[in-house]
N, C-alpha and C positions, 0 to 999 in steps of 0.2 A: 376651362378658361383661366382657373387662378396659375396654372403651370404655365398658360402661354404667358400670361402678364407676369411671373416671376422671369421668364427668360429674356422678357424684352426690356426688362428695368435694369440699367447699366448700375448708378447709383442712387444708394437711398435716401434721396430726401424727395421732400414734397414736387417740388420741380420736376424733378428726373420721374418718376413716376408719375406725376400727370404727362408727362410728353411722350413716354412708352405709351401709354394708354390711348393718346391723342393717334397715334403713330398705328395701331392697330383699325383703330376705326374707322381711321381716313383710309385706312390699305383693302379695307374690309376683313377680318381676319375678326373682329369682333362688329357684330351686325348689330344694324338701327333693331333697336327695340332688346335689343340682349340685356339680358338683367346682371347686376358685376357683381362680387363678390361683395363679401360685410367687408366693413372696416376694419371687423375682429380675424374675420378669415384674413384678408391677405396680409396685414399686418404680422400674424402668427408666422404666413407662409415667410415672409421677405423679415423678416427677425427687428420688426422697428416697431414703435410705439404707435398705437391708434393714432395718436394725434396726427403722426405723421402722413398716413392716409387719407383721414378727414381732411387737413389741408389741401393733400392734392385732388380730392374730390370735389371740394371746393372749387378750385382752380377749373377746373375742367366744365364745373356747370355757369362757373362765370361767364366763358365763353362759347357757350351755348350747345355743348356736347353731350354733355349729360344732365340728367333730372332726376330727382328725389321724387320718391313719393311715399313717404313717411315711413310707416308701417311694413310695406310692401318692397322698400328696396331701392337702392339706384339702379336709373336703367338710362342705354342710350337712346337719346331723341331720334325718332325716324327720320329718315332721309327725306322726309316730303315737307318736312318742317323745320330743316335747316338751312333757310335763311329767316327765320324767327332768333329773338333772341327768348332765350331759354323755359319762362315762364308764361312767355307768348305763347310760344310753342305747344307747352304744355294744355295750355288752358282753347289753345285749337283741336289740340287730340285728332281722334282719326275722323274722316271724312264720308263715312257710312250713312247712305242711305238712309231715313226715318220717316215715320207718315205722320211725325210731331215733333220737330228740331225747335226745343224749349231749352240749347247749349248756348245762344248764339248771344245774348246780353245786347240785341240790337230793336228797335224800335218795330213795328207792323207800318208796313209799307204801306198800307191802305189808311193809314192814320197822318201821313204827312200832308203839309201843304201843298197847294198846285205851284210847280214851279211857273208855268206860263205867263202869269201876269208879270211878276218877278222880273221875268227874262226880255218881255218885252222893254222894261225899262232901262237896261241895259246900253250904253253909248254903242251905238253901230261900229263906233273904232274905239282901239284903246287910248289911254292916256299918255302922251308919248313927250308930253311938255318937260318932264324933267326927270334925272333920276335924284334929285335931290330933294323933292318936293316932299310935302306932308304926306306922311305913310299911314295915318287914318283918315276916314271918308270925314268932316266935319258933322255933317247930319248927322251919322253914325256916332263921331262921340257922345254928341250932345244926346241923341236921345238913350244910350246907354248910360252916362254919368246919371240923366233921370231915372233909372232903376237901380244903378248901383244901391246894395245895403249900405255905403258910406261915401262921401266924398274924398274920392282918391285924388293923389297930387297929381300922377299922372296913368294915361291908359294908351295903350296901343292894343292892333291889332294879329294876330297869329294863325297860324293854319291848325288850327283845333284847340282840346285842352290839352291833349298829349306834347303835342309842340312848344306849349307854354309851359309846359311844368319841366322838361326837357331844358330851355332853355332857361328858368329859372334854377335849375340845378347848377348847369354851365354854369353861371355867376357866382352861385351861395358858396357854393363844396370844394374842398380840395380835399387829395387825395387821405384816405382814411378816418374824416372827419364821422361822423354818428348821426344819427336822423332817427328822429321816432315818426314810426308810420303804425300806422292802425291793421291790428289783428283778428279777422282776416283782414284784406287791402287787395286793390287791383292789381292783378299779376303785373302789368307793365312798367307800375311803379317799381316791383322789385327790381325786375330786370335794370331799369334805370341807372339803380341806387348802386348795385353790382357791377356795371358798367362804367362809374364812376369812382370806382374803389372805397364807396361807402361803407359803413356800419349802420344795418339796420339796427334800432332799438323796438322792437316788437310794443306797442299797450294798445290791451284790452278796450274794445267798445261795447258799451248795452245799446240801449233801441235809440239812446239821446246823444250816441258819440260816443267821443274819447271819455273812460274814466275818468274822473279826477283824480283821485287816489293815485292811479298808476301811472297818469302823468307825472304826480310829483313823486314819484319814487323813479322813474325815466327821468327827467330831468339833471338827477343826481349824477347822468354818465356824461353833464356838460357838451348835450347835441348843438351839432350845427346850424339845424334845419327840423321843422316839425311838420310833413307832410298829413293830411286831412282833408277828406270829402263830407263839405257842407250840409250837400241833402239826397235824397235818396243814395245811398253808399251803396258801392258796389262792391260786395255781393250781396250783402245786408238787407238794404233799404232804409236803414238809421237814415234818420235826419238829426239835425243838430237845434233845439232848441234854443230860444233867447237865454233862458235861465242856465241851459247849461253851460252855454257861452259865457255866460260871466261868472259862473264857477271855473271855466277853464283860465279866464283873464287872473282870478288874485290867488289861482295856481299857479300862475307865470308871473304875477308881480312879486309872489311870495319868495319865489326862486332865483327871482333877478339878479341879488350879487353873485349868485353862480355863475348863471349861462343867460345869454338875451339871444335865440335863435330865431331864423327868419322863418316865420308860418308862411306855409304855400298850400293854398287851399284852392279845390277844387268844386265846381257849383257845376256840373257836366249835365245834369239833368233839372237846374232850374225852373226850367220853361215846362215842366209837365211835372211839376211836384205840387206836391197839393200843400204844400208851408210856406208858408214866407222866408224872403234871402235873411240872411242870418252870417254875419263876419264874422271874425276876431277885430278884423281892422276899425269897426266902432269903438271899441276901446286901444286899440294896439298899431295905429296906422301906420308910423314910422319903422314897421318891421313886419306888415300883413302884403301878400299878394296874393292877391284873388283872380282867380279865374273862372270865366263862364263861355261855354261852347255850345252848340247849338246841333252837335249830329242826333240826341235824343228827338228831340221837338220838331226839327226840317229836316232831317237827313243827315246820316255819315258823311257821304261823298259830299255834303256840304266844305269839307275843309275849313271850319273859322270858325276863330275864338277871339275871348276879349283880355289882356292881362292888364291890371291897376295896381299900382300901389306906390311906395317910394323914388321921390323923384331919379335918384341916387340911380337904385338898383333897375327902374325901368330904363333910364339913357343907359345903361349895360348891356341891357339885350337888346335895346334897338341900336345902339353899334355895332353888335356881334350879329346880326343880323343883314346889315348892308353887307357884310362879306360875305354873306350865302345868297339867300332868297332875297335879301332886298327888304322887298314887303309883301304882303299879304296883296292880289289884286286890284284893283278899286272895283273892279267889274264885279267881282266876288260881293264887294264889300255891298255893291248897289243893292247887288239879289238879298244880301241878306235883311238890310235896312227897310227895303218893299217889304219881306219875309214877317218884318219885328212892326209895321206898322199899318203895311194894306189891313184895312175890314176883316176881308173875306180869312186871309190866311190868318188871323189873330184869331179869328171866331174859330179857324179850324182845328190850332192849337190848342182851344181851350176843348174842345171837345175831344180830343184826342186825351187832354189831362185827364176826362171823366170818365173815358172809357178805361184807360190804363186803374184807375183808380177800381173801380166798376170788377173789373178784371181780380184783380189782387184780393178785394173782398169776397167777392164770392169764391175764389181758389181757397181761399184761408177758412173761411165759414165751412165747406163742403172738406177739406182735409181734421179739422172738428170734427165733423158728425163721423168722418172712419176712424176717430181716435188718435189723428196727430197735433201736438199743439207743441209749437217749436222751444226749447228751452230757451232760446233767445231773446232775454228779456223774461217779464213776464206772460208773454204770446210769441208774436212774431214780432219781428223788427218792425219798430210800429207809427208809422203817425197817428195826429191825436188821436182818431178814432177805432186803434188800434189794427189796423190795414198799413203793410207794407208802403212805403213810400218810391216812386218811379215804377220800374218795370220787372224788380229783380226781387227774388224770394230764394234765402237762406236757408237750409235745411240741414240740420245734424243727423247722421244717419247713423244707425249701429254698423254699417259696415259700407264705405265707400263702395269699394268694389264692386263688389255683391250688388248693391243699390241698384251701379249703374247698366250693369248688366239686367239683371231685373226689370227693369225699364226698357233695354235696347230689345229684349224678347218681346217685350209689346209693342214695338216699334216708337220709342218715346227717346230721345236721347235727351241727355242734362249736360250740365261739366261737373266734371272732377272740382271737388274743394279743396282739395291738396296745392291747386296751383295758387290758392286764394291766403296760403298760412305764409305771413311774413315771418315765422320762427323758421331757424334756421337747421339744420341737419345737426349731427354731432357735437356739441357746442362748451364740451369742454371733457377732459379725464380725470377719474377721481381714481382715488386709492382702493381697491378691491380685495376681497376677502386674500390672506397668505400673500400679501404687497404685490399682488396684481392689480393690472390697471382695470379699467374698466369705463368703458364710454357709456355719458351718460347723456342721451336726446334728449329732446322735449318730445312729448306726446303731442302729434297733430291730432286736433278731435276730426272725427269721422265728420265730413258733410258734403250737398252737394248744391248748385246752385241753379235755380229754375225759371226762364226769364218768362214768368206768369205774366206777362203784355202780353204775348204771341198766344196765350188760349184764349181762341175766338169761343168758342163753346164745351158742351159737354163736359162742367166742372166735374158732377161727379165723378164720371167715368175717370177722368185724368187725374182727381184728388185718390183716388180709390187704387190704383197704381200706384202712384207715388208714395200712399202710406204705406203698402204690401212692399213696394221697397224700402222703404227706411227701417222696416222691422228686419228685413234679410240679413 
């Protein structure tokens, strides 16, 4: 392969060899799932400096063609997964059969509320009175500003969280600006940040969030924007504490004549976490937006979320808005509002909190007794009671791979936590022994993530797997 990719590279720079490269793959000549050569290999072959590879490999996974995975090498994305963008893609992986799919990071179907009541309430027609009218339900704000962690200047409504954070980007970012997002962090947001010719700034989280520490040494690179998932954190299950909250506020006021960046925080699993909401915007309003969505708690195919914050920056996205979608349904808006207020499905959600919870402790208690107790933190990613928070459980593993194979022989699939490391691939060249260069990564740690919701039973058996894999 490294000889076809030297003959199809016209000129050497970054560009011209991502577009060779582009040019093969799209012709077939280099196949979904082909692993590409090092940086150092081809670099050597076509006579230019690592960097110069690295950037083009860069380029290439920007828009969605190829993927890293650390250790193991760049490879191209399968064809079944390209129209994902890149870290989607990744963290979809392949589609095999399992008689225990613990990849998916999605809620048990058998724990949501009945839509029927919901739906009855529904107008039998739609709203057809104006297109210019109020684009949130009024009931709907009002009984959401009543649960907001703070009072926001203003809120609107969105087709999920991903859509809100999505379109909070749109407003914040111009091209090249810097963003600290949490290490690991939701594949989606990379993809995002990439898509918008961002700079990730990677800091570290323990079980209570963002470091403090490592924010203020982040800081120092004068970001844009400070992406952060409030409570149960995906893939983690960190939640964010009061206290560490305001350890993170007079790291950010301490910083202030540097950089004042717009926090965009995500509360995606709210409604079935066992801690209370928790802002920055209690102390930080004039530059917090928060978001909270509801596919955890009612359903994905729900589509709807809630965004608050700056008067300013919320009339931003609801103009840029009316030139797309408009607004979020009202019809939508009704189901959810029945959803967040009927008896029945309030009682259903709080049960479904106690099972998820329920779930998580005993996976973690039963992975204990075969000997795994996660470095993460001092246990697992942990609410108070030191049980994972949401539906998702974090795992460092001695060897990804291996892991997850390990698992697929028992019929157990996981994801890959390679797609979960906002560090980025080759990330600078230093001077090497006899004034060679020398690229130098970041170490991705090994890990894998386990959406411990979805085990209905048989902890041990499934704890007892899973630690046989993390030792492989």
């Amino acid at each position: 392969m490294i000889d076809l990719i030297a003959t199809a590279v016209e000129k050497k720079t970054p560009e011209a060899i991502a577009a060779a490269v582009s040019r093969l793959i799209r012709t077939g000549q280099i196949a979904s799932g082909d692993r590409l050569p090092t940086v150092r290999e081809l670099a050597s072959v076509l006579g230019v400096s690592p960097a110069t590879v690295s950037n083009a490999w860069q380029a290439l996974a920007g828009v969605g063609l190829i993927t890293s995975r650390g250790r193991a090498g760049s490879f191209v994305l399968q064809a079944s997964t390209t129209w994902m963008p890149a870290h989607f893609a990744e963290l979809a992986g392949s589609h095999v059969e399992a008689r225990l799919d613990l990849s998916s990071g999605t809620p048990d179907a058998e724990l949501l509320p009945d839509l029927g009541p919901a739906l009855a309430r529904v107008p039998t027609r739609a709203d057809t009175s104006s297109y210019l009218a109020g684009r949130v339900l009024p009931e709907l704000e009002r009984h959401l500003r009543a649960s907001w962690p703070y009072p926001p200047e203003a809120l609107t409504i969105t087709d999920g969280a991903l859509d809100a954070v999505s379109r909070a980007l749109d407003v914040v970012l111009r091209y090249g600006d810097r963003v600290i997002v949490e290490d690991p962090s939701f594949p989606p947001f990379l993809d995002l940040l990439d898509q918008n010719g961002a700079e990730r700034v990677p800091v570290a989280i323990d079980e209570h969030g963002l470091v403090p520490d490592a924010l203020a040494a982040a800081l120092r690179s004068n970001p844009a924007a400070i992406m952060l998932q409030t409570r149960a954190q995906n893939p983690t299950g960190a939640s964010m504490t009061s206290e560490r909250a305001h350890e993170l506020v007079r790291v950010l006021r301490a910083h202030s004549h540097l950089t004042d960046p717009v926090i965009i925080e995500d509360d995606h699993s709210g409604e079935i976490s066992t801690v209370g909401a928790v802002s920055l915007g209690s102390w930080l309003p004039h530059r917090t937006l928060h978001i909270r969505s509801y596919a955890k708690s009612h359903g994905p195919d729900l589509r709807i979320g809630a965004l608050a914050g700056p008067t300013e920056l919320i009339d931003q996205i609801v103009a840029r808005r009316m030139l797309g979608p408009g607004w979020t349904s009202r019809m939508l808006q009704v189901i959810l509002y029945e959803l967040l207020t009927a008896p029945a499905s309030v009682a259903r959600v709080s049960e479904a909190r106690e099972t998820y919870h329920s779930r998580q402790a005993q996976l973690v208690a039963a992975l204990a007794r075969h000997g795994y107790v996660s470095p993460f933190g001092s246990a697992a990613a942990r609410a108070a009671d030191g049980v994972p928070d949401g539906i998702n459980l974090w795992m460092p593993v001695a060897d990804e791979r291996a892991a997850i194979v390990s698992l697929a022989a028992s019929g157990i699939r996981v994801a890959a936590g390679t797609p979960f490391q906002a560090r980025l691939g080759p990330t600078r060249v230093d001077d090497g022994p006899e004034g060679m260069l020398k690229v130098v990564a970041p170490e991705h740690p090994q890990a894998i993530r386990v959406t411990a919701g979805l085990v209905r039973g048989d902890f041990d058996e499934v704890a007892a797997l899973l630690a046989t894999a993390a030792r492989a």
